[in-house]
C-alpha positions in Angstrom: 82.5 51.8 -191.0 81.3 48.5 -192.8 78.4 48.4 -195.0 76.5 45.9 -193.0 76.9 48.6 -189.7 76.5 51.7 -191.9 73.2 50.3 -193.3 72.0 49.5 -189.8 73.0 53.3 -188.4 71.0 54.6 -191.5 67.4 52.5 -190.8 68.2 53.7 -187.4 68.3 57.1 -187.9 64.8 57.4 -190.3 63.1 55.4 -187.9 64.3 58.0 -184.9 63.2 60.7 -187.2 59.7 59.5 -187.5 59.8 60.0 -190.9 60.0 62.6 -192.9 58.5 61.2 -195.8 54.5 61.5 -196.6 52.1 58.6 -195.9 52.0 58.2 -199.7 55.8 57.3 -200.3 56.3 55.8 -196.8 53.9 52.7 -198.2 56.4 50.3 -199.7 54.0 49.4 -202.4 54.6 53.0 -203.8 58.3 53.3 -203.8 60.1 53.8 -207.2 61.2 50.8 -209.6 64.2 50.1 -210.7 63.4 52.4 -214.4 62.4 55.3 -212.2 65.6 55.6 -210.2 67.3 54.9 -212.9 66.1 57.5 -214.7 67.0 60.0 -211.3 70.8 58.5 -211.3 71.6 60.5 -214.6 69.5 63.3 -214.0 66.0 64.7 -213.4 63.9 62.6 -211.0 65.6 63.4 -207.5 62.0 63.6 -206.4 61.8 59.6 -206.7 65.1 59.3 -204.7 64.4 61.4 -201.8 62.5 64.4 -200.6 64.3 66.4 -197.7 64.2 69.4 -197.1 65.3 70.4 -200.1 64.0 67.6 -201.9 62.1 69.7 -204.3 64.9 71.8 -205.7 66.9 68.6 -206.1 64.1 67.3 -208.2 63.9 70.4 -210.4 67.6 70.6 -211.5 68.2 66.7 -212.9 70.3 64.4 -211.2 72.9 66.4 -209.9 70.3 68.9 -208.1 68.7 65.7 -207.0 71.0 64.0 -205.3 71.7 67.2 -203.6 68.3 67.5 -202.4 68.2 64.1 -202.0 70.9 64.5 -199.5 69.5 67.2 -197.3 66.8 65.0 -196.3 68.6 62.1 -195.0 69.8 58.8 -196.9 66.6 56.6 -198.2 67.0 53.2 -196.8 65.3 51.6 -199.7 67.8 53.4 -201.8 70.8 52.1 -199.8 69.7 48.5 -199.7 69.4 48.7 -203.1 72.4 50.7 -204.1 74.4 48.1 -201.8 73.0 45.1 -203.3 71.7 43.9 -200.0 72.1 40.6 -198.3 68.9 38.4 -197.3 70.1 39.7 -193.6 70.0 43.4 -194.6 66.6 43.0 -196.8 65.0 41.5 -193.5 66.2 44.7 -191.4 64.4 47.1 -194.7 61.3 45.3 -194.6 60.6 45.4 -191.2 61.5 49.0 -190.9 58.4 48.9 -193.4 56.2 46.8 -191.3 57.1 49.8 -188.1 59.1 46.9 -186.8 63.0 47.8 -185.8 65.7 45.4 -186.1 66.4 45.7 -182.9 62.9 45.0 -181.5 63.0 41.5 -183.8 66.3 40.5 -182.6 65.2 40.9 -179.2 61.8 39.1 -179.8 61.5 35.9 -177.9 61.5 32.4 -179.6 58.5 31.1 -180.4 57.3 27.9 -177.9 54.7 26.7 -180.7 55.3 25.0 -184.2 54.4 27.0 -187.0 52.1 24.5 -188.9 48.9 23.6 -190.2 47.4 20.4 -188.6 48.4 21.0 -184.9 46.9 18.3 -183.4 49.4 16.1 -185.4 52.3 17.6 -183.4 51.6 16.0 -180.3 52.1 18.5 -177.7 49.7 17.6 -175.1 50.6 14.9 -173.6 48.7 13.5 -170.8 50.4 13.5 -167.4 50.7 9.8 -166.4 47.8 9.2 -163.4 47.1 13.1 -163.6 43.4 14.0 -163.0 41.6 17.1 -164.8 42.4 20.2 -163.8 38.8 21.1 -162.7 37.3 24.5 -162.7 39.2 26.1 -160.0 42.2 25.0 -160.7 41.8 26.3 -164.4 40.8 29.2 -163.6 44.5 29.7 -161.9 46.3 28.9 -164.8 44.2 30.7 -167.4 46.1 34.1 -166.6 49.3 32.8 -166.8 48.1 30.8 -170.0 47.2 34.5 -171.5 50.1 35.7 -170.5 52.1 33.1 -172.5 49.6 33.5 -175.4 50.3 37.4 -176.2 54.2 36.9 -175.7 53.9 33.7 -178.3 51.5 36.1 -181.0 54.5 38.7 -180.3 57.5 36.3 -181.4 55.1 34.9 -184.3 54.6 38.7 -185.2 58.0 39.3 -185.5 58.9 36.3 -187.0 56.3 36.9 -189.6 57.7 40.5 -190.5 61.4 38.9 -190.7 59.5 36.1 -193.4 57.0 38.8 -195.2 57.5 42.4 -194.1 56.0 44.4 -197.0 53.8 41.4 -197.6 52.2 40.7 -194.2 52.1 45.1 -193.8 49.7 44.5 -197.0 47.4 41.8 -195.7 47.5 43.8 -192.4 46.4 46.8 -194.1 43.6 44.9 -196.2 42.3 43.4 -193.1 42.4 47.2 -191.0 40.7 48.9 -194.1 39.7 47.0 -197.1 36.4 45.6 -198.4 35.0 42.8 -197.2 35.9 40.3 -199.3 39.7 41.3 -199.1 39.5 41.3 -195.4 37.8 37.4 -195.6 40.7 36.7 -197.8 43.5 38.3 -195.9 42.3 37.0 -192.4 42.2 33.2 -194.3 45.3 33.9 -195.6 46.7 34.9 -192.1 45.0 31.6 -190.6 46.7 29.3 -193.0 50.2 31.0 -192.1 50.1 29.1 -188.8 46.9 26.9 -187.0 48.6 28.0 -183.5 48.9 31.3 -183.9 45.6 31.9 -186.0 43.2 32.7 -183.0 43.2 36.3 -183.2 42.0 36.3 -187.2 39.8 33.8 -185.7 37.9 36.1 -183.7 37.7 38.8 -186.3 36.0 35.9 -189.0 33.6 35.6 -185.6 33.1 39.1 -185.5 32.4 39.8 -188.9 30.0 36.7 -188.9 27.8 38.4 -186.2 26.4 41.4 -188.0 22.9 41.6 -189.2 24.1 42.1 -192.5 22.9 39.1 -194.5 25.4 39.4 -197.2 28.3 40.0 -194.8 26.8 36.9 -192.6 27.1 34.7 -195.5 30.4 35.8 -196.5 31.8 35.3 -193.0 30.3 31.9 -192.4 31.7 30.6 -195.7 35.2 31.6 -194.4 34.5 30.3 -190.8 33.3 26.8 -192.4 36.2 26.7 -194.3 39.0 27.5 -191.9 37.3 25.2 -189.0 36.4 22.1 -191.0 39.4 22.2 -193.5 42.6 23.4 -190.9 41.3 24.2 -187.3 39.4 21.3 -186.0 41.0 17.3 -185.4 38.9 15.2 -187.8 38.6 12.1 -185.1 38.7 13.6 -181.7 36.1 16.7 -180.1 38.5 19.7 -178.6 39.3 19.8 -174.9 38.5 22.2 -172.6 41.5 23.4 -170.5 39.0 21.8 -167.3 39.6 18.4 -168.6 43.0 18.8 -169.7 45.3 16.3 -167.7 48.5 18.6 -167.4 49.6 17.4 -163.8 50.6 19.5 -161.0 53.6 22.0 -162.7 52.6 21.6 -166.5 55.3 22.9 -169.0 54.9 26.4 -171.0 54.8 24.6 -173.9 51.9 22.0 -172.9 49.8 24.5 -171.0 50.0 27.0 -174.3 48.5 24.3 -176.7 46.1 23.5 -173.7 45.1 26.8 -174.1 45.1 26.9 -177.4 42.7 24.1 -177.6 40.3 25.8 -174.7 39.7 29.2 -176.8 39.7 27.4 -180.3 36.3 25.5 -178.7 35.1 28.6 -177.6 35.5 30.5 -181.1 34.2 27.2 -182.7 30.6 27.1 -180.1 30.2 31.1 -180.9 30.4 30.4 -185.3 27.6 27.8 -184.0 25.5 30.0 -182.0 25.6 32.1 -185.1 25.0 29.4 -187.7 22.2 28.2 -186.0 20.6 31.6 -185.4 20.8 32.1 -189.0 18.8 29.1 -189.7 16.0 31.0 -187.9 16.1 33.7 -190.8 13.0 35.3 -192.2 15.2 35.3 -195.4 14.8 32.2 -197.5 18.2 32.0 -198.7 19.9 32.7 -195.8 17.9 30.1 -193.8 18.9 27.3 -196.8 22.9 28.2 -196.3 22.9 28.1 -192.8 21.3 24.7 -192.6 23.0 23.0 -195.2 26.0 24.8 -192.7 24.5 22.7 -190.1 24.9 19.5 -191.9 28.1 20.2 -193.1 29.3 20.6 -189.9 28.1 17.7 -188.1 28.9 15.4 -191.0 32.7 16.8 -191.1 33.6 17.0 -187.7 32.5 15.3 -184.2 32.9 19.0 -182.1 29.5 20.4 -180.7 27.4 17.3 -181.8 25.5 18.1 -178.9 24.8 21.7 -179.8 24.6 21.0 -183.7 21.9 17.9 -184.2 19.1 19.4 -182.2 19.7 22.7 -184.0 18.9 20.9 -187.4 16.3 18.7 -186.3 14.4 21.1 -184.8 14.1 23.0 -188.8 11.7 19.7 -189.3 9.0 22.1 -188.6 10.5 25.4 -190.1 7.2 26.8 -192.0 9.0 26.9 -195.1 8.2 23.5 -196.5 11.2 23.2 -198.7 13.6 24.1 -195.5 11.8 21.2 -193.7 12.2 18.6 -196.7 15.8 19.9 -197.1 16.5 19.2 -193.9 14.4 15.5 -194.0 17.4 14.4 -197.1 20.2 16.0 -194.7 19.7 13.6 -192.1 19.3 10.9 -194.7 22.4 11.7 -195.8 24.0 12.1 -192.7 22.7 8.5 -192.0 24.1 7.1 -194.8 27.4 8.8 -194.4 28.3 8.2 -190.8 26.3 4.9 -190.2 27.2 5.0 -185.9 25.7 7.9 -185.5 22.2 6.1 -186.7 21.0 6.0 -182.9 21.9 9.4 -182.2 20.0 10.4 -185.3 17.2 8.5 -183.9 17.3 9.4 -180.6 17.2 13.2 -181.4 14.1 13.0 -183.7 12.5 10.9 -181.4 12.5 13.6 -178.5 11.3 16.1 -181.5 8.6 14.3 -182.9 7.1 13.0 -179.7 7.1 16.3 -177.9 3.8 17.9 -177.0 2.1 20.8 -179.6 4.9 19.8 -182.7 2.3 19.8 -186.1 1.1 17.5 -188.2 3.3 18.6 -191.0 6.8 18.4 -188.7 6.0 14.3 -187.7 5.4 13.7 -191.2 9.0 15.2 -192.3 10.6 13.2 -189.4 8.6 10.3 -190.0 9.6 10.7 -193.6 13.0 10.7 -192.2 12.9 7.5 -189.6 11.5 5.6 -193.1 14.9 6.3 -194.7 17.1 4.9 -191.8 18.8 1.5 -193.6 18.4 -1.6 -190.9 20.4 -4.8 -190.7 19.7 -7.6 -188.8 22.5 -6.7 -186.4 20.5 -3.5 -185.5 17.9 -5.4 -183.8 17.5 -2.3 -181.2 17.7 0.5 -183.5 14.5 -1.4 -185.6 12.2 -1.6 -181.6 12.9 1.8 -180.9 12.2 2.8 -184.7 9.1 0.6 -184.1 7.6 2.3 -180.9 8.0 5.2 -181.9 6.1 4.7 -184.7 3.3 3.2 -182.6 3.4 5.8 -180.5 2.6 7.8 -183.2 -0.7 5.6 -184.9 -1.9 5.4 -181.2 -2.6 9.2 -181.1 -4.3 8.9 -184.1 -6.0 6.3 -183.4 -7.2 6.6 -179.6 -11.2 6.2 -181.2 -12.7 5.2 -183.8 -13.6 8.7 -185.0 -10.0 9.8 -184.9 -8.9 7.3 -187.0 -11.3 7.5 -189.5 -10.4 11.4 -190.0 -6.8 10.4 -190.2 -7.2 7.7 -192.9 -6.8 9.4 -195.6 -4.2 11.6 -194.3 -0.6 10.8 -195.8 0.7 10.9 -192.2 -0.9 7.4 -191.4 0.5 6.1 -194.8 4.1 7.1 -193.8 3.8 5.2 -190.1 2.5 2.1 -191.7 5.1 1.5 -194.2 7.7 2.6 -191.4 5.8 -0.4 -189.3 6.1 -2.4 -192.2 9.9 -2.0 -192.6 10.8 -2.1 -188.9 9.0 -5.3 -187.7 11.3 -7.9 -189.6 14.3 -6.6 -188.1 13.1 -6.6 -184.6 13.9 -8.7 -181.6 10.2 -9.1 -179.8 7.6 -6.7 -182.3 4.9 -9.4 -180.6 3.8 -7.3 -177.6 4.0 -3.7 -179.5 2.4 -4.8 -182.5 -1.0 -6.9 -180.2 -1.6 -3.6 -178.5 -2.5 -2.0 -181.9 -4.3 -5.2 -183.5 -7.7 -3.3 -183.3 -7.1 -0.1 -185.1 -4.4 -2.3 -187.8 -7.8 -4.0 -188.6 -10.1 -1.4 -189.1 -7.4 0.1 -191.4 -7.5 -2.8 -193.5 -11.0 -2.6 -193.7 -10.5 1.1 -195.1 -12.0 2.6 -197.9 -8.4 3.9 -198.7 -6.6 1.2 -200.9 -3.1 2.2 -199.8 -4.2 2.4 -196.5 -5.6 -1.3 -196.6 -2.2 -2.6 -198.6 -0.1 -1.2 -196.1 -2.7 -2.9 -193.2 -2.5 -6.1 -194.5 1.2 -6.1 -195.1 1.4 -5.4 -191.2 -1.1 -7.8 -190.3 1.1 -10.8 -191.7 3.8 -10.2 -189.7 1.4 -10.4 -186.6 -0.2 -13.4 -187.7 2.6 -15.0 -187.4 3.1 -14.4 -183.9 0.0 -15.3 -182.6 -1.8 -18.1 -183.8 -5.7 -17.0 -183.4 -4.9 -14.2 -185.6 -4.4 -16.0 -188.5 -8.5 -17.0 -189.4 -9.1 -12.4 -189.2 -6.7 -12.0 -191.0 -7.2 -14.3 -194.0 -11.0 -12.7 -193.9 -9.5 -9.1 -194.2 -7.2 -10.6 -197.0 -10.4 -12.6 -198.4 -12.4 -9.0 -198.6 -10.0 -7.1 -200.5 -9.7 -9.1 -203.5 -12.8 -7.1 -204.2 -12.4 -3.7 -202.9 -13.4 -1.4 -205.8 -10.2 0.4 -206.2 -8.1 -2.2 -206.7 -7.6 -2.8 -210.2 -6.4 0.9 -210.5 -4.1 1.1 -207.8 -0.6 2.3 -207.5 0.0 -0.5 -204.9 -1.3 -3.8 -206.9 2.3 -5.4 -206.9 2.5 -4.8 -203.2 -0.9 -6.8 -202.7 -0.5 -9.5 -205.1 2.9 -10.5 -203.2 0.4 -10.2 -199.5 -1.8 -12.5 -201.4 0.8 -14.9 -202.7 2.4 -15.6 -199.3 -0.8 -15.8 -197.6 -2.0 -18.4 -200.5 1.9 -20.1 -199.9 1.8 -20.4 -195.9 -1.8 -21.8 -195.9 -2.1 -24.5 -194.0 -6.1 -24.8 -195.1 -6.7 -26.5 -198.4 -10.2 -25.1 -199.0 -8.9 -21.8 -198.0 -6.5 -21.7 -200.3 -9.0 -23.1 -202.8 -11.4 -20.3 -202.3 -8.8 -17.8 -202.6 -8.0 -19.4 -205.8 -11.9 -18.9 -206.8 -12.3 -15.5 -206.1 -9.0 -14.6 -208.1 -10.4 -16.4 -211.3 -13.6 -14.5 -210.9 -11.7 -11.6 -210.2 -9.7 -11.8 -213.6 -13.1 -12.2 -215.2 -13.9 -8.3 -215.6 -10.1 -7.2 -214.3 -7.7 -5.2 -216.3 -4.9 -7.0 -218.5 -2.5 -5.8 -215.7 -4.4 -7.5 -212.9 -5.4 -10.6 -215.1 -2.0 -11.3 -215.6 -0.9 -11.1 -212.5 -3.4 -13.0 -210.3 -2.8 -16.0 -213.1 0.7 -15.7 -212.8 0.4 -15.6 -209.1 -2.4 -18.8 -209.4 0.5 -20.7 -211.3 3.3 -20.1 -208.8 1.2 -21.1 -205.7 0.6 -24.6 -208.2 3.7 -25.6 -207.9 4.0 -25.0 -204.3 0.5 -26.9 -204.1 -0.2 -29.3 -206.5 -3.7 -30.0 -205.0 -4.5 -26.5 -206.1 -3.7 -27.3 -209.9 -6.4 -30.5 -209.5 -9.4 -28.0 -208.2 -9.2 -26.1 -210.7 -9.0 -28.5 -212.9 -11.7 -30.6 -211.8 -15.5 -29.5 -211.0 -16.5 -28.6 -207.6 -18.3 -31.7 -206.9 -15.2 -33.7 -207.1 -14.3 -32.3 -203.3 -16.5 -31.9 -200.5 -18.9 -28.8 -200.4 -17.7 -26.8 -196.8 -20.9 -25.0 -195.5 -18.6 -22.1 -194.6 -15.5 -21.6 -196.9 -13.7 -19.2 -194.2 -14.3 -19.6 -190.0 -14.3 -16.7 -188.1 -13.3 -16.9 -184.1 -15.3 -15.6 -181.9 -16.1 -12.2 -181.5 -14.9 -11.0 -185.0 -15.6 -7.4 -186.0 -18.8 -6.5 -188.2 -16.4 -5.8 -190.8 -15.0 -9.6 -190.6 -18.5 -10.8 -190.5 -20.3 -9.1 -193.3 -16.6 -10.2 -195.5 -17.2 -13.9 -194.4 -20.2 -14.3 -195.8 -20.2 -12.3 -198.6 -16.8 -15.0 -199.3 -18.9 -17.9 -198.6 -21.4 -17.0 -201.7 -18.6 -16.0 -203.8 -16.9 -19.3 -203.3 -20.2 -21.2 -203.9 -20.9 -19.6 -207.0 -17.5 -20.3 -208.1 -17.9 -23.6 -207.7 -20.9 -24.0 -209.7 -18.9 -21.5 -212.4 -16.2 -24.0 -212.3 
C-alpha cells in the first residue's frame, strides 16, 4: 500500500472511531511539538505520542513501552503526517480531519459559483438583462427560495474550501467566535468577513446580533465592528444596494446572477437593521453612548449613499436632543457634511426645513438648525438653494413677529439674531428676495429701531438690500440709518465695523447731496465725545466717501452759510412710523446745530 493511500485509510479509520482521544488532546492547538515527540522516539513520553488503550503503560516504560501503548490505541494521524513528511495534499486531508471535516466530504463539496474577494461590486456579476423589467414583488418572492437554496450550498463549498486553505486556523476563529470573549468574537467575525465579501453574510448577522443587546459596552463594541465592515468592505462607495424587487435579471436568470442578486437583497437588509440600531442608540439616556451613535450617523451618511432616507432624518431630528452639547454636535455634523458632499446641500436643507418648521419643535431646536442653515456656503449658481434658505427664515421672524408685543419679547432673544444674519447672507444670492422681503418691511423696521444694538445692525444691514428694490423705501430707511448714529450703545459694541460699512455705502449710493452732508455732520459730532476706536473710524470712513464725493470735502471745508439752509435735512413719506418721525426731527436740529458748529 502507498503512503499517500495508507495515510488516507489511517484518517479514515480515527474519524470512524470517533475518537478515542480526550477533548484536551483532540484540539490541534495542544498536540506535541516537534522537542516533545522527540523526546518519546528514544524513550519515555509515549503518553505524547498516543494514548490507546494501553496508552498509559506505554508512557510509563520509555519509548519502547510507548510505542507499544502507542500502538494499541490506533496510529495518530498527526504523528503519521509528520513521521511521513507530508505533502501540501496530505496536510490538507490532516487539517480538516481537525476542523471535523473528512476528505472525502471536501472532495465531494461543490465549486463555489461566487469569487472569493473583497470589493464585490467590482466583479460585475449582475448584469442587467437587456429590455428586462424588475422583478416585482411577486415575482421575487418566487425566486427567493431557490436563491436560499443556492446561498447555503455556496456557504457549504466556501466552508470547505476554507478548511482545505486554514483548517486548524479557521477551527480557531470558529471556536473564538462559539465561545470567546467579546472582543475575540468581534475580531474573529471581522476577520471571517474580510476572508470573502460574498460569503461574509452569516458573520454579518452575528455583528447584528451582538449590536442589539442592551448592553452598552457590548453595543459600542459591536457597532464599531459593523461601521467598520459596512463602510470600509461591504457597501459600493457610488451606488445604494438593490433590492432583489428591482433587480433586472430577465425571465430565466443564471445561478450565478440570481446568487449576487441575492446577495445584494440581504446585505441591504443587514445594513437597514445596524441602522435601526444606530439610530436607537442615539436616543440613549447615556451621554456617551448617545455622542457615538450620532457621530455613527454622520459617518455613515458622509461615507456611503445607502439608507440616506432612513439616516438624515434620524440625525436631524437630535437638533432638539435635551442634551445641549448632543444638539450642537450634531449643528457642526451637518456643517460638515455640507462642506464635504456639496450636492447633497438641498437635501440638507430640505430635511431641516420639514424639522424646524414642524408644529410644537422648541425654541432651543430652531436655534441649532438655524445655526445650521447660517453655515450652508452659497454661490451665485445656487440661486434656489439661497430663496428657499430665505423663506424659511422668514417663516421663522413672522412667528415671532405676528404683533408687536411678540416681537418686542423676542428682541433680545439670540434666536432673532441668528435669522437676521441668515436674512442677511441669503438675500444677495437670490433670484426675486423683493416680494418675501416687502411682506416683512414692518417688523424689519421696528427692529431697527430696537434698543438692542445687534439687533438694529443686523436691521439695517437687511433694510439696504430692500431699499434697493423698491424705490419709496429709500427716504425710511436713511432716517433709521440717520437715528442710530446716536443710539447709546454704540460706541461699545461688538458690531461697530458691521455698521460703519451700512453707513459707508448708504453715504456712497446717495443720490441726495444734503443728505449725505448731514450724515457727514452728525458723524463729526459724533467723534466729538466717541471713543478713539469710533473716532477713527467714522474719519476714516468721512475720507473715503471724499473721494467718492468731492462736494463733501468742500462742506466741510466751508461754513454752512456757503450752501443753502434746507428747512428739513431728511423728508419722510407719508405715513412714516412714530419712530421715523420723532428720528427726523431730532436729525433736523442736529444738522442745524452742526452747521452753526461748523
Amino acid at each position: 500500500m502507498s503512503a499517500d493511500a495508507k495515510l488516507k485509510a489511517d484518517v479514515a479509520a480515527f474519524l470512524r472511531s470517533g475518537g478515542a482521544r480526550t477533548s484536551a488532546e483532540s484540539d490541534p492547538f495542544n498536540e506535541p511539538n516537534d522537542w516533545e515527540r522527540g523526546r518519546g522516539g528514544k524513550g519515555g513520553a509515549g503518553k505524547g505520542v498516543g494514548k490507546g488503550k494501553g496508552g498509559g503503560k506505554g508512557g510509563g516504560k520509555g519509548g519502547k513501552g510507548g510505542g507499544k501503548g502507542g500502538g494499541k490505541g490506533g496510529p495518530d494521524p498527526w504523528a503519521v503526517a509528520e513521521a511521513r513528511g507530508s505533502t501540501k495534499r496530505e496536510a490538507a486531508g490532516t487539517l480538516a480531519a481537525a476542523a471535523n471535516l473528512s476528505e472525502e466530504a471536501l472532495r465531494r463539496a461543490p465549486p463555489m459559483a461566487l469569487p472569493v474577494c473583497s470589493a464585490w461590486w467590482e466583479e460585475g456579476l449582475v448584469a442587467a438583462a437587456s429590455g428586462a423589467a424588475p422583478l416585482g414583488a411577486s415575482r421575487a418572492t418566487e425566486l427567493r427560495a431557490r436563491a436560499e437554496q443556492l446561498h447555503e450550498s455556496e456557504q457549504q463549498a466556501f466552508a470547505a474550501a476554507q478548511a482545505k486553505k486554514h483548517g486548524s486556523d479557521a477551527r480557531f476563529v470558529a471556536k473564538l467566535v462559539a465561545s470567546g470573549t467579546i472582543r475575540d468574537r468581534l475580531a474573529a467575525l471581522q476577520v471571517q468577513i474580510q476572508e470573502s465579501s460574498f460569503h461574509a453574510l452569516p458573520s454579518v448577522r452575528q455583528l447584528v446580533s451582538l449590536a442589539q443587546r442592551p448592553r452598552p459596552e457590548i453595543k459600542l463594541q459591536a457597532v464599531e465592528a459593523l461601521l467598520a465592515v459596512f463602510l470600509r468592505q461591504l457597501l459600493p462607495p457610488d451606488r445604494p444596494l438593490v433590492p432583489l424587487e428591482k433587480q433586472r435579471l430577465g425571465a430565466s436568470p443564471s445561478d450565478r446572477a440570481l446568487l449576487c442578486a441575492h446577495y445584494e437583497d440581504r446585505l441591504k437588509a443587514l445594513y437597514g437593521e445596524a441602522v435601526a440600531v444606530v439610530s436607537a442608540g442615539a436616543a440613549s439616556n447615556l451621554p456617551h453612548l448617545k455622542q457615538r451613535m450620532v457621530s455613527g450617523l454622520h459617518e455613515m451618511l458622509s461615507a456611503r449613499p445607502e439608507l440616506e432616507h432612513s439616516l438624515l432624518p434620524a440625525l436631524v431630528n437630535k437638533l432638539g436632543d435635551p442634551d445641549k452639547k448632543v444638539a450642537s454636535r450634531v449643528t457642526h455634523l451637518l456643517g460638515q457634511l455640507s462642506q464635504s458632499h456639496p450636492p447633497m446641500k438641498p437635501v440638507l436643507l430640505a430635511a431641516v426645513q420639514r424639522f424646524v418648521l414642524r408644529p410644537n419643535v422648541g425654541e432651543r431646536a430652531q436655534y441649532y438648525a438655524t445655526i445650521f442653515m447660517n453655515q450652508i456656503v452659497l454661490s451665485r449658481a445656487e440661486a434656489p438653494l439661497a430663496q428657499t434658505l430665505l423663506l424659511v427664515y422668514l417663516a421663522l421672524f413672522a412667528s415671532r413677529a405676528k404683533d408687536a408685543g411678540a416681537l418686542k419679547a423676542a428682541m433680545d432673544s439670540r434666536m432673532l439674531s441668528a435669522l437676521l444674519s441668515g436674512i442677511h447672507r441669503a438675500v444677495p444670492f437670490c433670484s426675486a428676495p423683493a416680494e418675501l422681503l416687502l411682506k416683512q418691511l414692518g417688523a424689519l423696521f421696528r427692529c431697527a429701531h430696537a434698543a438692542n444694538f445687534s439687533i438694529t445692525v443686523q436691521a439695517l444691514m437687511i433694510l439696504s438690500h430692500a431699499s434697493r428694490f423698491d424705490d419709496s423705501l429709500t427716504d425710511r430707511f436713511y432716517t433709521a440709518l440717520y437715528d442710530a448714529l446716536l443710539h447709546p450703545d454704540l460706541p461699545a459694541s461688538a458690531k461697530l465695523a458691521l455698521f460703519l460699512n451700512v453707513v459707508y455705502k448708504a453715504m456712497k449710493s446717495d443720490a441726495s447731496e444734503l443728505r449725505r452732508a448731514a450724515f457727514a455732520k452728525r458723524l463729526l459730532q459724533l467723534c466729538a465725545h466717541a471713543t478713539p476706536a469710533l473716532a477713527c473710524g467714522a474719519l476714516l470712513l468721512l475720507s473715503e466717501v471724499a473721494r467718492a464725493a468731492p462736494s463733501l470735502r468742500a462742506m466741510i471745508a466751508q461754513p454752512q452759510i456757503a450752501i443753502s439752509q434746507p428747512q428739513i435735512a431728511i423728508s419722510h413719506p407719508a405715513g412714516a412710523g412714530a419712530a421715523g418721525g420723532g428720528s427726523s426731527s431730532r436729525g433736523s436740529s442736529s444738522g442745524g446745530g452742526g452747521g452753526d458748529g461748523s
